[in-house]
C-alpha positions in Angstrom: -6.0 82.6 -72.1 -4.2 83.3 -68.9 -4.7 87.1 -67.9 -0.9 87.7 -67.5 -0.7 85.9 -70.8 -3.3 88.0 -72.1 -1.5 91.1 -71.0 1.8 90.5 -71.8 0.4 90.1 -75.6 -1.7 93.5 -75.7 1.8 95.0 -74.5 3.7 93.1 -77.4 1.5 94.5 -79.6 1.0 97.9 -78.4 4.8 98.1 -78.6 5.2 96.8 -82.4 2.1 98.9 -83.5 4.3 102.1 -81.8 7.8 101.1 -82.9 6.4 100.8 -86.6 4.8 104.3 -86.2 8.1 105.2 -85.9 10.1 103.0 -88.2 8.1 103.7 -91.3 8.8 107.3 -91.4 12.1 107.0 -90.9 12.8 104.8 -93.8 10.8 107.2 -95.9 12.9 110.2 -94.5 16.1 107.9 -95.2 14.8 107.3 -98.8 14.7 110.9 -99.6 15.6 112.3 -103.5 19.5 112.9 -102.7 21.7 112.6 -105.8 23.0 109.5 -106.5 26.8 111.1 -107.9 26.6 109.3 -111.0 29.3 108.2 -113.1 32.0 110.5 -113.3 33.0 112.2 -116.8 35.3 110.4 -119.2 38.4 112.4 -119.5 40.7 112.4 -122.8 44.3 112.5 -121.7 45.1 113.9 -125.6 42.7 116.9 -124.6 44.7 120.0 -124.8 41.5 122.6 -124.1 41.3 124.6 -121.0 37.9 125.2 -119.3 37.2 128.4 -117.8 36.0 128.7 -114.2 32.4 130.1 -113.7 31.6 131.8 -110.6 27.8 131.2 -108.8 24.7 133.7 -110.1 22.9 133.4 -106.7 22.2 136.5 -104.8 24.2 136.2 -102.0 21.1 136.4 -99.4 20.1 133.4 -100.3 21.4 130.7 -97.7 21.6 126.7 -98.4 18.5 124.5 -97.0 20.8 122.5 -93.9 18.1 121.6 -91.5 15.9 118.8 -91.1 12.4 118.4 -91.4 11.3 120.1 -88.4 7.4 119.5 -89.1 7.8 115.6 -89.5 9.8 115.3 -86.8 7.3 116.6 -84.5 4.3 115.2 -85.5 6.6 111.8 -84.7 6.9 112.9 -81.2 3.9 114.0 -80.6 2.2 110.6 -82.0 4.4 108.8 -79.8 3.5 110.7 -77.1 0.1 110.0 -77.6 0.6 106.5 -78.0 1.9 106.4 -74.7 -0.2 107.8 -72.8 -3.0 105.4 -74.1 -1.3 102.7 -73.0 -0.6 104.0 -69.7 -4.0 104.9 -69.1 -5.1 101.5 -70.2 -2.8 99.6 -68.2 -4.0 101.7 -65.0 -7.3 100.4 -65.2 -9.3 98.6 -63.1 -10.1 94.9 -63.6 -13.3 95.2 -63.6 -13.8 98.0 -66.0 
């Protein structure tokens, strides 16, 4: 095999071992347990009764959860970071080595 040949493979796979490091966890992260709605409930137009409001228990110190996962996120970066770097390094190299 033809060095450029050679190289331009080891990049093409460096690349697609990197984008699937980063791929994979985002699917998984897309995939998370949100509710699915669900069918709505049947409603009787011949239903006379009324329903009664009900007003939320929670203490009011309590805020809802609106961020992302902060943790995930940054290991991502960090392994792509790496990633990076190693590939840099290793095409810096000299021929010989």
């Amino acid at each position: 095999m033809r060095r450029s040949t050679h190289s331009t493979l080891r990049r093409l796979v460096g690349t697609s071992v990197v984008t699937l490091a980063v791929v994979i966890p985002a699917g998984v992260a897309a995939a998370a347990d949100y509710p699915s709605g669900g069918n709505p409930p049947a409603v009787n137009a011949n239903d006379t009764t009324a329903v009664k409001a009900s007003t939320a228990t929670k203490p009011a110190s309590t805020l809802p959860f609106t961020g992302g996962d902060v943790a995930g996120l940054a290991l991502i970066g960090v392994g792509a970071v790496l990633a990076g770097t190693v590939i840099v390094r290793r095409s810096k190299r000299p021929a010989g080595v």
